[in-house]
Each structure stands twice: as structure tokens, then as C-alpha cells.
C-alpha positions as semicolon CSV with decimal commas, in nm:
position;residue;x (nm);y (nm);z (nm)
1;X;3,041;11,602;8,287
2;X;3,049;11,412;7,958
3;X;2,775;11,121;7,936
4;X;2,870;10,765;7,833
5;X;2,875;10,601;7,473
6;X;2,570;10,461;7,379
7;X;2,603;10,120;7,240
8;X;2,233;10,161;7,117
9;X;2,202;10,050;6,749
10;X;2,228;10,375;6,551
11;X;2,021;10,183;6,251
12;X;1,844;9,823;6,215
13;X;2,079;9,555;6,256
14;X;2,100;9,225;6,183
15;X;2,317;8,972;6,343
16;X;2,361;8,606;6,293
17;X;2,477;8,453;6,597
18;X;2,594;8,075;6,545
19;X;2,659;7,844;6,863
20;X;2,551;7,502;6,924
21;X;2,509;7,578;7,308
22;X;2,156;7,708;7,342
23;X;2,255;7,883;7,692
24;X;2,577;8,064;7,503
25;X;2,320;8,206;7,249
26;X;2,048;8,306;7,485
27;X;2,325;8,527;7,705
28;X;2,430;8,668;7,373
29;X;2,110;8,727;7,254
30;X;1,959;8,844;7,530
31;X;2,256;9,111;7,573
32;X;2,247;9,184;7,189
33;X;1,885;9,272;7,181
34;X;1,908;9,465;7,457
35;X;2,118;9,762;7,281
36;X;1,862;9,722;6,974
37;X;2,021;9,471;6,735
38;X;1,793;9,175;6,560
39;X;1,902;8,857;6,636
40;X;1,878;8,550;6,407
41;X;2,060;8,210;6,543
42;X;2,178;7,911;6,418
43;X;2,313;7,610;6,585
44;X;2,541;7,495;6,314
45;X;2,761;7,617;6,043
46;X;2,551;7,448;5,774
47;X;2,214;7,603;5,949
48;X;2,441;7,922;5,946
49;X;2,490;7,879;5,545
50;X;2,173;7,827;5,506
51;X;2,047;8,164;5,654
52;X;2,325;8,365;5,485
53;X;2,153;8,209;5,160
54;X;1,820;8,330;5,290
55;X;1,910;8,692;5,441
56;X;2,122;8,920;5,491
57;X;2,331;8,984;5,799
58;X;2,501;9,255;5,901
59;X;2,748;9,040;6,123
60;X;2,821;8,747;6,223
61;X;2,979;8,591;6,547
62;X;3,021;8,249;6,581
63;X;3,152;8,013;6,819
64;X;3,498;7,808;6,760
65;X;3,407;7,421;6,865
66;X;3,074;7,294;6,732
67;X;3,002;6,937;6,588
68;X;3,008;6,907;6,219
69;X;3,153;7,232;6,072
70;X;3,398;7,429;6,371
71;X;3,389;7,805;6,332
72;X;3,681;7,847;6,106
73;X;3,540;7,593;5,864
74;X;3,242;7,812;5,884
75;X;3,425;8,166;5,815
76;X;3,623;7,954;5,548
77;X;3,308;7,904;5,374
78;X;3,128;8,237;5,421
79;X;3,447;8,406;5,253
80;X;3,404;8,210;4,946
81;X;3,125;8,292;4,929
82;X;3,229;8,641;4,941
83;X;3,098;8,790;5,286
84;X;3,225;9,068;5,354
85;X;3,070;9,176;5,646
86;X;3,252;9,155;5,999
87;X;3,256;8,823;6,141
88;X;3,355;8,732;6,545
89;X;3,477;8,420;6,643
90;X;3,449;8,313;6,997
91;X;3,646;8,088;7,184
92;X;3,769;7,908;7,535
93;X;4,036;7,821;7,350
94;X;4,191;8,104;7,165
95;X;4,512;8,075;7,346
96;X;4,544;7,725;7,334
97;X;4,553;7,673;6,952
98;X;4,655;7,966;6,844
99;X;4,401;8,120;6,668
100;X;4,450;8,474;6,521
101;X;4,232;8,682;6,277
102;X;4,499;8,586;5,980
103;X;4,488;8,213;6,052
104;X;4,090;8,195;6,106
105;X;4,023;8,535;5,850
106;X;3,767;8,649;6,171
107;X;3,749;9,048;6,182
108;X;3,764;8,990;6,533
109;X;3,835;8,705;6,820
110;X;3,698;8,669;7,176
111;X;3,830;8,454;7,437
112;X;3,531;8,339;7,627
113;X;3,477;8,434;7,985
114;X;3,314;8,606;8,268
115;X;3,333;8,970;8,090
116;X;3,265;8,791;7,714
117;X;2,933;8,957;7,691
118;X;3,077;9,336;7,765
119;X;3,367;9,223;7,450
120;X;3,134;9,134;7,235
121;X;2,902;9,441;7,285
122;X;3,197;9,730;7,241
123;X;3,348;9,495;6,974
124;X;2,963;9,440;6,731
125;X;2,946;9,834;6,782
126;X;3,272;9,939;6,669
127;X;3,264;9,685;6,387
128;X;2,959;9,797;6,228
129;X;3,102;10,182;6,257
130;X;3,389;10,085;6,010
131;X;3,372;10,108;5,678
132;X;3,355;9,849;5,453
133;X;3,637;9,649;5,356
134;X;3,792;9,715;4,980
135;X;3,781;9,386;4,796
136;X;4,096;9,231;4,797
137;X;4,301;9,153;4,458
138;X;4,268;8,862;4,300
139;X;4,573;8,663;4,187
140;X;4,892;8,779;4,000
141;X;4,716;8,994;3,712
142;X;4,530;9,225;3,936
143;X;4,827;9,263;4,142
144;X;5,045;9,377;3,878
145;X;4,779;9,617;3,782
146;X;4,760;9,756;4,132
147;X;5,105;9,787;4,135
148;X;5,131;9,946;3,787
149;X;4,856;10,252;3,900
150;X;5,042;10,323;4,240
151;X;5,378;10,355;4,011
């Protein structure tokens, strides 16, 4: 009889989760914590910014609709300023505006709803098991180099 995957966090890891609904981060959190990540939150994409300044983070899920700075705004940001770790975003309205990972440059979306929490766990594990992302060239020069070594 084989035993179930454990979703237990293999090392210490840190996750940033960004919502301005204090109930949507304490279900996350709660869950999160649970299978051994630390949690740091932020209610805003400029208190997110702020902490990415401070520390590092591992990963980052954030909701879609917040006042000030919306979730894409936020990834928008946090990719100039070249994170590269995963990022989630989380929405009731994925379907509705159609949001994909190429339009919002998320590693990963999540339609919010009764089985969100059980997503987001499988989806944080198997995101911190892939490797890291190769930086991505940069303008016509470097890829006409690329080009040029794969010839």
C-alpha cells in the first residue's frame, strides 16, 4: 500500500501572502503553516514591496482585487524588480477578465472557491520543487547572441 505525498515543507520556507481581506489571509495562513511554511502578510501591494525590500521570500501569492495597487500591478512591479521566485495570483474573477499567467506574468493562477485552500497547497509545493527559472534575454543583442550559439 503506498502512503500519501507529504506536502510537509522539505526545508524553511518563506511565503509572502498579500490580501487585503484579513479572513482570506488567516484561512491561507492558517492552512500554510500547517504543512510547515513561514508566513509573512501584507495587506497591500505597496506593504508587499516593502517586505520584498526587507526579506526574502521564497513565494509569493497574492490576491487579484485590492485597493490601491491590484495584483497584477503588484507582479508588474516585483518583476522589475527582478523576482524571480514563483508568484500565485488568486482570483473570483479569473474567468471573467481573462486573466492568464502570460497576461498577469503569475507562475500560477487560482480561481477562488470552496477547494482554493487544497489548490494552493499542491500548487506552493510543486512550485518550490522546480527549479529556478533561467533569466530571460534581454532585448535584440542578447537574442542574436542566443541565436548565434544554438547555430
Amino acid at each position: 500500500m503506498r502512503s500519501a505525498p507529504s506536502f510537509r515543507a522539505a526545508k524553511p520556507t518563506n511565503i509572502l501572502l498579500v490580501d487585503d481581506n484579513a479572513h482570506g489571509v488567516l484561512a491561507r495562513r492558517t492552512v500554510l503553516e500547517e504543512f510547515g511554511y513561514h508566513i509573512t502578510s501584507a495587506s497591500s501591494g505597496r506593504e508587499a514591496l516593502q517586505l520584498v525590500d526587507q526579506q526574502h521570500f521564497d513565494l509569493i501569492v497574492t490576491d487579484y482585487r485590492m485597493p490601491g495597487m491590484d495584483g497584477v500591478a503588484l507582479i508588474g512591479a516585483l518583476r522589475a524588480r527582478d523576482f524571480k521566485n514563483p508568484i500565485i495570483l488568486l482570483s473570483g474573477f479569473l474567468n471573467h477578465l481573462g486573466l492568464t499567467e502570460q497576461t498577469t506574468r503569475a507562475d500560477l493562477l487560482i480561481q477562488k472557491s470552496a477547494n482554493e485552500t487544497d489548490q494552493l497547497v499542491r500548487a506552493v509545493k510543486r512550485l518550490l520543487a522546480m527549479p529556478k527559472k533561467p533569466p530571460a534575454p534581454q532585448g535584440p543583442q542578447q537574442a542574436k547572441k542566443s541565436r548565434a550559439t544554438k547555430a
